[in-house]
Structures are given as structure tokens and as C-alpha cells.
C-alpha positions as CSV (number, residue, x, y, z in Angstrom):
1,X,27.1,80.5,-56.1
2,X,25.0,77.0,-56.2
3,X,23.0,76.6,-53.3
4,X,25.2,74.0,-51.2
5,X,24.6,71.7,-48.6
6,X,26.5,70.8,-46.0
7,X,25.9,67.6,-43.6
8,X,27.7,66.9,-40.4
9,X,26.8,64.8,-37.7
10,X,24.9,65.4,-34.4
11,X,27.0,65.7,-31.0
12,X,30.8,64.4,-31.5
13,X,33.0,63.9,-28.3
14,X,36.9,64.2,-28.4
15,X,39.5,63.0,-25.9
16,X,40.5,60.4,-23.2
17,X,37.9,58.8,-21.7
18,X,34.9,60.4,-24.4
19,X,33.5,56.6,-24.1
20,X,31.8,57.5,-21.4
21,X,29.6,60.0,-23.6
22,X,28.0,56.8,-24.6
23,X,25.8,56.3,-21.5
24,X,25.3,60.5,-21.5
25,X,23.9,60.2,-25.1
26,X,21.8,57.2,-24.5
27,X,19.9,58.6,-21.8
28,X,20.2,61.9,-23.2
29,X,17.9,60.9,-26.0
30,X,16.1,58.4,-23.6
31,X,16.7,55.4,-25.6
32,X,15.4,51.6,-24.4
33,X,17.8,48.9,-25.3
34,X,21.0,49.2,-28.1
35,X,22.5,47.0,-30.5
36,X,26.0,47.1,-29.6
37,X,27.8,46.4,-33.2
38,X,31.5,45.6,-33.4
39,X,34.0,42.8,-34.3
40,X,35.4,39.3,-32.8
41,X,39.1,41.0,-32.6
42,X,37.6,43.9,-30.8
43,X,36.0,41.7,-27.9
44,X,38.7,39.2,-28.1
45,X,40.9,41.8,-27.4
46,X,39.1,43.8,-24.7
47,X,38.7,47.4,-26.8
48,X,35.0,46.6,-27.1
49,X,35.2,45.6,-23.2
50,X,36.1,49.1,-22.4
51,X,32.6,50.6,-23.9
52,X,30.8,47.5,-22.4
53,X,32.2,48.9,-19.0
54,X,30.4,52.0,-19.7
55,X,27.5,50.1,-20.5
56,X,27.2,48.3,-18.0
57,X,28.4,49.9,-15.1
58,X,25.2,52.3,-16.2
59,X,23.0,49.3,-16.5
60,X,22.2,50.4,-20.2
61,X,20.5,47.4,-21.6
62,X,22.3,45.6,-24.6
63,X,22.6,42.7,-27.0
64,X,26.2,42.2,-29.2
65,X,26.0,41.7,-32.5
66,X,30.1,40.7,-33.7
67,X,30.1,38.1,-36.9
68,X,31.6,41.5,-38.9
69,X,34.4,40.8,-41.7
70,X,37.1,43.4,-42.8
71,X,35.3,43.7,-45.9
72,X,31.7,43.6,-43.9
73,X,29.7,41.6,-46.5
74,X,26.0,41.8,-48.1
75,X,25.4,38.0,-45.6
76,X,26.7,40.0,-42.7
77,X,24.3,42.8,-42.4
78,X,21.3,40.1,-43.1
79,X,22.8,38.8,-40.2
80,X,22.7,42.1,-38.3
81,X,19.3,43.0,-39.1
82,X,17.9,39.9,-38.2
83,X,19.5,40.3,-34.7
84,X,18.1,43.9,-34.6
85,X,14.9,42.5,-35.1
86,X,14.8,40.0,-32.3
87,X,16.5,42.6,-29.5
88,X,14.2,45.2,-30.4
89,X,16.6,47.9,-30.2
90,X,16.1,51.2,-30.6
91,X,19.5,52.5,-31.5
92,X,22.8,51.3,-31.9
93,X,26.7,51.3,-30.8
94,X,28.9,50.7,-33.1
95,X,32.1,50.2,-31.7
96,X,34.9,49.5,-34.3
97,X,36.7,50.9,-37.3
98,X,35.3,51.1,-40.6
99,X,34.3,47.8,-41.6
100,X,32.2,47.8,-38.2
101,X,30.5,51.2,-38.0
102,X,29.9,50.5,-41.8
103,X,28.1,47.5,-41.0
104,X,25.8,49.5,-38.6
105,X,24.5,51.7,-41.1
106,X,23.7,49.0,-43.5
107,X,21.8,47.7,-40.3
108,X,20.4,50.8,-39.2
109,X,18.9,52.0,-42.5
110,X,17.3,48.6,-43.5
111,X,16.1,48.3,-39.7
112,X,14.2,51.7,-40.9
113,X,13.3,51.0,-44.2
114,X,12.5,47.8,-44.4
115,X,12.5,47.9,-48.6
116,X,16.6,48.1,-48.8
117,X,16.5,44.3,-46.7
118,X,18.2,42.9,-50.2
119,X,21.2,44.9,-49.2
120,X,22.5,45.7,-52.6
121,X,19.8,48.3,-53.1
122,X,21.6,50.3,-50.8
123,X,24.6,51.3,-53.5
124,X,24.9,54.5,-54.6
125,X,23.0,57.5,-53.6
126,X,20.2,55.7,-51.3
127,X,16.4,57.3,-51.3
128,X,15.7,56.1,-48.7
129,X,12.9,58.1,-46.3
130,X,13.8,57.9,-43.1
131,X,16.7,58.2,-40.6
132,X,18.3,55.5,-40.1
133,X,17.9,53.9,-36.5
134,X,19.8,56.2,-34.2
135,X,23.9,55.2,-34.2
136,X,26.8,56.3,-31.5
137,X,29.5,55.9,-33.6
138,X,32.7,55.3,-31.1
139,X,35.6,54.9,-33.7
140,X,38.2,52.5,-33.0
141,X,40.5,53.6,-35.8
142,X,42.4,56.8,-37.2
143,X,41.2,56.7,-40.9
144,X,38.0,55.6,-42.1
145,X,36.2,58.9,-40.8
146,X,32.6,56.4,-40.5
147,X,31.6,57.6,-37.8
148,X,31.0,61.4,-38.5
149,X,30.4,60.6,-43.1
150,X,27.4,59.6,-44.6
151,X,29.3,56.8,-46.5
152,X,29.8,53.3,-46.2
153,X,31.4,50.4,-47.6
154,X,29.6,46.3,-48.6
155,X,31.0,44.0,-50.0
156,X,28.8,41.9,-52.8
157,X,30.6,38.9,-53.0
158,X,28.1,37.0,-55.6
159,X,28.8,39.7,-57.8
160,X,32.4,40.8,-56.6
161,X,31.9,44.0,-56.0
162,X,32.7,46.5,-53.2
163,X,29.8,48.6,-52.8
164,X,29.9,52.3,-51.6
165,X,26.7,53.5,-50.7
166,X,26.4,57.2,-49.6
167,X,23.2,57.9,-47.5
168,X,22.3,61.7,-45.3
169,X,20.1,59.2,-42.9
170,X,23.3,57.3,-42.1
171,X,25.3,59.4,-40.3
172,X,25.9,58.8,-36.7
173,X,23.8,61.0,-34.7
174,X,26.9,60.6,-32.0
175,X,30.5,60.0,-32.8
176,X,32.7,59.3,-30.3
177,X,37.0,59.6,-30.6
178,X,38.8,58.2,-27.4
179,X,42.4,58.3,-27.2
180,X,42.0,55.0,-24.6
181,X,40.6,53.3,-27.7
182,X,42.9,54.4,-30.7
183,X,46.1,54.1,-28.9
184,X,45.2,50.8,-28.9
185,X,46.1,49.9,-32.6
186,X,49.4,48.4,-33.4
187,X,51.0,50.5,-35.3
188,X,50.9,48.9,-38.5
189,X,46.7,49.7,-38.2
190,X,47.8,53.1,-37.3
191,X,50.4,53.4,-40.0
192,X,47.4,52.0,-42.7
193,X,44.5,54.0,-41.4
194,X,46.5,56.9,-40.9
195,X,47.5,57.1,-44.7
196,X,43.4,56.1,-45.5
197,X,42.7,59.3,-43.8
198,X,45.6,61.3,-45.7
199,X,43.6,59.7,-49.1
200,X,40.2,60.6,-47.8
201,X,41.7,64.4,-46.5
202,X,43.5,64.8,-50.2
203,X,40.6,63.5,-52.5
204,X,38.1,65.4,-50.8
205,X,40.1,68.6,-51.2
206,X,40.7,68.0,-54.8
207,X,37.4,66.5,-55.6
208,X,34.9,68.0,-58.7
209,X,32.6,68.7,-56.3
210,X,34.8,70.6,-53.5
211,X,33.5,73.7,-51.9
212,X,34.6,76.4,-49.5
213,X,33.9,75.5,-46.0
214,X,34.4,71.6,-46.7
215,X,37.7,72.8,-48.0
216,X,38.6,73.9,-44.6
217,X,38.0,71.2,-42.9
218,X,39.9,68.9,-45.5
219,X,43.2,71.7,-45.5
220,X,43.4,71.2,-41.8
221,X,43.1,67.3,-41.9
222,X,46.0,67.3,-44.2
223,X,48.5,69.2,-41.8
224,X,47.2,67.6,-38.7
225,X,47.9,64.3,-40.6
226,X,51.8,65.8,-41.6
227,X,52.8,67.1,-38.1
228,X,51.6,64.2,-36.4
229,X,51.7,60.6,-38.5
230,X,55.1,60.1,-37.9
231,X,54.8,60.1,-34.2
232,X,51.9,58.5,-33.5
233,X,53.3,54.9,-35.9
234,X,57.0,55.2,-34.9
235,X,56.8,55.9,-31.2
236,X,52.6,55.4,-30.8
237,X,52.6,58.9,-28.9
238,X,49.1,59.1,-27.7
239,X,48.9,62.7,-27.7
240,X,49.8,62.2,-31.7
241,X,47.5,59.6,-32.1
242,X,44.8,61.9,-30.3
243,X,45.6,64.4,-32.5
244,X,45.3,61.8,-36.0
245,X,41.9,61.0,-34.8
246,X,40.6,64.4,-34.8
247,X,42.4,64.3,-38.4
248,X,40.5,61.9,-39.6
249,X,37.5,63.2,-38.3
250,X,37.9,66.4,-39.9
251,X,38.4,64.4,-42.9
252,X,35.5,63.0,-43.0
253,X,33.2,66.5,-42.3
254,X,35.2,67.2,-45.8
255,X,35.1,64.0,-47.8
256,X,31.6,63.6,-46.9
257,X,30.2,66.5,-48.4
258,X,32.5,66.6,-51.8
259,X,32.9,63.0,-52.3
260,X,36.5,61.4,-53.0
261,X,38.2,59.8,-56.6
262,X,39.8,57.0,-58.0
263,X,42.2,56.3,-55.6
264,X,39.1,54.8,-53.8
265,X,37.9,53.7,-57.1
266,X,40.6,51.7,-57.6
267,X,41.2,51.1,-53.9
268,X,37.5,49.5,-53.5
269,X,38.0,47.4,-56.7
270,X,41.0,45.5,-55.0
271,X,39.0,45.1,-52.0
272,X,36.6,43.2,-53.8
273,X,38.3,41.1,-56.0
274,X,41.1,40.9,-53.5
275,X,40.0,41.4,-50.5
276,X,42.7,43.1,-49.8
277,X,42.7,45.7,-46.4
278,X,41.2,49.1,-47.5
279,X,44.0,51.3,-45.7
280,X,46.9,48.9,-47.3
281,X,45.4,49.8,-50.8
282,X,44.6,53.5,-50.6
283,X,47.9,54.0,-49.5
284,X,49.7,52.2,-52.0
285,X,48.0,53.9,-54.6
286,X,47.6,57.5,-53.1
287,X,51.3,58.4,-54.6
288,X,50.1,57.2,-58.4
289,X,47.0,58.6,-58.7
290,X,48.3,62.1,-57.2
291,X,50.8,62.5,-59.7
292,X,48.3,61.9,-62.2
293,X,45.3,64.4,-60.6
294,X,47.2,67.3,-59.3
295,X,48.4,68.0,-62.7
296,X,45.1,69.4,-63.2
297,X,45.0,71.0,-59.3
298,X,47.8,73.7,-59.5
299,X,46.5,75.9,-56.6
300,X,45.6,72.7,-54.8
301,X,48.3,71.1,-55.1
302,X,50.5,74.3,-53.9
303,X,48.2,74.1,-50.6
304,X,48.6,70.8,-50.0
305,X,52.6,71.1,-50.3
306,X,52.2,73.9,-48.0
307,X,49.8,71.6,-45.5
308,X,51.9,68.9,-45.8
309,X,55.0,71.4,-44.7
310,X,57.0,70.2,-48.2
311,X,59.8,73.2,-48.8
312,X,58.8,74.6,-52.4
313,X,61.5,77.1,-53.0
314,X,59.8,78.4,-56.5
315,X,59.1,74.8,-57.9
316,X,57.1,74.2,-60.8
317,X,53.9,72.3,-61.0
318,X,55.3,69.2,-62.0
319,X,58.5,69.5,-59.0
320,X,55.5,70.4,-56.5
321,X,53.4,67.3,-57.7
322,X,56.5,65.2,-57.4
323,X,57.4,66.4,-54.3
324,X,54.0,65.1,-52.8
325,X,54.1,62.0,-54.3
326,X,57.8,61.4,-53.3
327,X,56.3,62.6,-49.9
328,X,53.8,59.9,-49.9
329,X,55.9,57.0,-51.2
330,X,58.5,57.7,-48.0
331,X,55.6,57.7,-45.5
332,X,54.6,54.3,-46.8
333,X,58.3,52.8,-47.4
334,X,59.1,54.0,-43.2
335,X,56.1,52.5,-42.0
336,X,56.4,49.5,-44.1
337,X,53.5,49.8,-45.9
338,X,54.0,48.1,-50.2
339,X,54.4,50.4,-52.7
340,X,53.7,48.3,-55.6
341,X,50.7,45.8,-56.6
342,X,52.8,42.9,-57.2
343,X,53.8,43.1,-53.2
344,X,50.1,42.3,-52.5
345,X,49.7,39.7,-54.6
346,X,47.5,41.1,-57.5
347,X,47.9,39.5,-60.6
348,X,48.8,41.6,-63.9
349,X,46.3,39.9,-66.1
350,X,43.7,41.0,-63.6
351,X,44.7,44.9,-64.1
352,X,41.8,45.3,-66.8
353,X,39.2,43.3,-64.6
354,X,40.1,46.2,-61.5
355,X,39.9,49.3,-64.6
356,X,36.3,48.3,-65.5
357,X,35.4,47.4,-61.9
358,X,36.9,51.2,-60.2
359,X,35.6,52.9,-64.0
360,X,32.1,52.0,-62.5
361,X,32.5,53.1,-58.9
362,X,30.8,56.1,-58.0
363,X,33.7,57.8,-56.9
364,X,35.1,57.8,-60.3
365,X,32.5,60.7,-60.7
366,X,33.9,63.4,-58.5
367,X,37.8,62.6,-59.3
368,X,38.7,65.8,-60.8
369,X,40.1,64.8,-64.0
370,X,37.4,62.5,-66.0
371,X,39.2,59.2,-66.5
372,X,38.3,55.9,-68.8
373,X,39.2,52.5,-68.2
374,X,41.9,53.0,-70.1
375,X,43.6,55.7,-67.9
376,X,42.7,53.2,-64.8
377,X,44.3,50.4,-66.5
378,X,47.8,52.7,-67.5
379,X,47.2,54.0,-63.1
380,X,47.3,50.1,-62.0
381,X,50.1,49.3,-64.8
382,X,52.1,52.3,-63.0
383,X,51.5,50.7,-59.5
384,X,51.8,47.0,-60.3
């Protein structure tokens, strides 16, 4: 066996009322002052408020930093560091879903290493050489996993491009998952997210570069996702949306450490062009792609069935592949989430624009079946 590597977080907290870990891990690591990152929806609606409490009712010194889009963009972290800068942080709070915890690592890498301040230098696999200023993560959502991965998501808008850089200085040295917070979502952000996390669980499981104990993690994600989806968007249980937090986390211990495919290939491509919501696309195109990649996954794609608690009854591959994708298009059609391109808006003749764009995404690289823009082109003519 190849000598592997595997990265997780530092402390992660789990449970009602885990916000107030946030003062614990502050003075715990005997910080000064934090940048408190999040979003105008987030204060506007008082989810941030109930970290600020915490903040403040332990006089924990802050400044807000909120002028962060769906699709955070390159102008947007500018904007962060700058305010970094002048509040002379020493860590930060991110308090949000993806967009926003994303954000904070663009922040808290450039705030670090001063060389990346163009933002797009940051794509890819970053060198970067140090940590990245210290981040408690407190996730807001139930799919983009941000705030225990080492990934995150720009958006270049002068070149139109959705950026995903991967970074091991970036990850959160505290994550935080409240069910105070996450219940909190309407449930058409929980039906959305919830699906993102299914995408992340399932492309990190069937990725080129899957391993052992990632695989774990990412086996687990998938049934905790199947037993407890349903509840948590139809009748917002909070126990089930507890439990789809934990989910997601798991997901992103896994994803994190394989890498996904081109469903976010082709899920950050309409993002960029579009700017259309992350969890919307990835869900949309989850059922497509997985007919197409677990032909080439039959012991995967058994497990998965299993996970997902599909009844196999001595199917072949191609009835097992179906039956997940059939799986995946009912989950999307009850919560009311499109199922086809044309529902969103895309435009056919811009189907070879989004091949080439996801054909150069670097999760294209760990998809486990090699695709050309050719393939991609024939996946977006299936969804459209």
C-alpha cells in the first residue's frame, strides 16, 4: 500500500447549543480579537445573532465582516482581507454555510500568506506555507461539509470561472454543528444541501483516489443521509436534521481526503456561468452522472444500494445503478428540487461552453471513469 494521508480538522463540537464551544475555543487557544465572517441573510435573520450572543455575553472582542455572495466572489475576499487587516484579528468565525466559511479561508490563507492577495492564485492545489489564520468554523448548513474539508469554492467573475481551490492550511482548526442553528433552514435549503452532501458522500466514495478509512466515513454519510433526509425536509424534525449535519460532516472527513467528480465538475461550471445555487445543481445532476460512473463501480455501487437501504433482490449491475439513480430523481422530485437543465434556465447552445469549462475543473481528475468534453457534453445533453 501507498503511503496515505489523511487530514481532519482539529476539535469538532456536535449537538444543541455546541455554539457556545466558540467562546471555550477562543480562550482555549488564548486568541485576542476575531473576525466574525458570515452573510447579510444570516444577521438579517438573527442565526448569526445567536453566535454573537455567545460572543458577547463573554465579552470576546469582534469586528463583522458580511458583504459575502452565494457564489462568494474573487472582489469579496479583497474585501475581507482588507477588513482583516484593519481589525487586527487573530483568528476568525465563520458563521454560515458554504459560500461563507469558504470565504473565510480565502481570507484566512491570504491574511497568512500575503503572496495569494490576487485571489486567483489560490485555485487548485495551493503551496502555500503557512496555516492559514486560525478558523472556528460554526456551519449553518447540512451539505457543504466547509467547515471540517480543506476545500473551497471562488468565484472569478472576469474570467467566469468557479474556482475550487483545495488547501491542508485551510481547514478549520474548530468546527462547530448546532442543531439551534441548522434547524433553522427552510426546508427547501435543507432539501438542496442535504442532496449536496448525498453528492459530496457518493463522489468521495467512488472517487480514483478513495481509500480505506475515508471510505468509512463516506459509507456512513450515505446511510445517515437515507434514514434521515426525508424527515428532516418534510416535517424539519430536528433530531433528523441533527443527525444530516453530522452526515455532512462525515462527508466531508471523506470527500476531503479522496477528492469528488464531475458531478461537481459540471455542478461548478453552472455556478459560474449561471450562477446558479451549488446544492440546486449537484442535485440535479447527481442522478445523470451516477448512472454513467457506477457502471465502472460494481462493488460500490452494491454498497451504496445497501447504504441507501434500496431492496436488490439479485439485480444486476445495470438494475442496481438504476435503482440509485431512480432513488435520486424521487428525492429531488418530493422535495421539489428540478430534474432537468431547462427548469433552471440554462440555455442548450451553452451545453459545450459548461463541457469545456467542468473538462478543466480539477475535480474532473479524481471522477473515476476519465471523461472528455465530449462525454460532459452527451452528461449535460442527458440532463437538459
Amino acid at each position: 500500500m501507498d503511503v496515505k494521508r489523511l487530514v481532519l480538522n482539529g476539535d469538532s463540537y456536535f449537538g444543541a447549543n455546541a455554539k457556545e464551544m466558540v467562546a471555550t475555543a477562543f480562550e482555549d487557544h488564548h486568541f485576542k480579537k476575531a473576525l466574525v465572517v458570515t452573510d447579510d441573510n444570516l444577521l438579517n435573520t438573527g442565526v448569526s445573532s445567536l453566535v454573537l450572543d455567545v460572543l458577547n455575553h463573554h465579552f470576546i472582542p469582534y469586528d463583522i465582516f458580511s458583504d459575502v455572495q452565494e457564489n462568494p466572489t474573487v472582489e469579496s475576499v479583497k474585501k475581507g482581507v482588507e477588513k482583516g487587516k484593519e481589525t487586527e484579528a487573530d483568528c476568525i468565525i465563520a458563521i454560515g454555510g458554504g459560500s461563507v466559511i469558504s470565504t473565510a479561508k480565502a481570507i484566512g490563507i491570504i491574511l497568512t500568506n500575503p503572496e495569494f492577495s490576487d485571489v486567483t492564485s489560490l485555485e487548485g492545489k495551493a503551496s502555500s506555507k503557512y496555516e492559514s489564520l486560525p478558523i472556528i468554523a460554526v456551519s449553518t448548513t447540512i451539505g457543504t461539509s466547509s467547515e471540517t474539508s480543506m476545500y473551497y469554492m471562488i468565484t472569478d467573475l472576469e474570467h467566469v470561472k468557479k474556482m475550487v481551490c483545495i488547501d491542508v492550511h485551510a481547514v478549520p482548526v474548530v468546527s462547530i454543528v448546532d442543531s439551534d442553528l441548522l434547524s433553522k433552514m427552510p426546508s427547501n435549503l435543507l432539501a438542496t444541501t442535504g442532496m449536496d452532501a448525498l453528492a459530496h458522500a457518493i463522489e468521495g466514495y467512488i472517487s480514483k483516489d478513495a481509500w480505506l478509512l475515508p471510505d468509512l466515513f463516506l459509507l456512513d454519510a450515505i446511510r445517515l443521509i437515507s434514514q434521515n433526509i426525508n424527515e428532516a425536509v418534510t416535517n424539519h424534525n430536528e433530531e433528523a436534521i441533527m443527525q444530516m449535519g453530522m452526515a455532512q460532516h462525515l462527508s466531508g472527513m471523506g470527500f476531503s481526503n479522496t477528492g469528488l467528480g464531475i458531478v461537481h465538475s459540471m455542478a461548478h461550471a453552472l455556478g459560474a456561468l449561471y450562477n446558479t445555487s451549488h446544492g440546486v445543481a449537484s442535485a440535479l445532476l447527481l442522478p445523470y452522472v451516477l448512472y454513467y460512473n457506477l457502471q465502472a463501480c460494481p462493488d460500490k455501487a452494491t454498497q451504496i444500494a445497501h447504504a441507501l437501504g434500496i431492496e436488490l433482490a439479485n439485480a444486476s449491475l445495470k438494475e442496481v445503478v438504476q435503482k440509485i439513480a431512480d432513488y435520486v430523481f424521487y428525492l429531488n422530485k418530493q422535495f421539489g428540487i428540478p430534474t432537468r437543465l431547462k427548469e433552471i434556465s440554462v440555455l442548450e447552445e451553452d451545453l459545450p461552453k459548461l463541457s469545456e469549462m467542468a473538462f478543466q475543473d480539477i475535480c474532473t481528475q479524481t471522477n473515476p471513469i476519465d471523461v472528455t468534453p465530449k462525454i460532459l457534453l452527451n452528461l449535460f445533453k442527458n440532463a437538459f
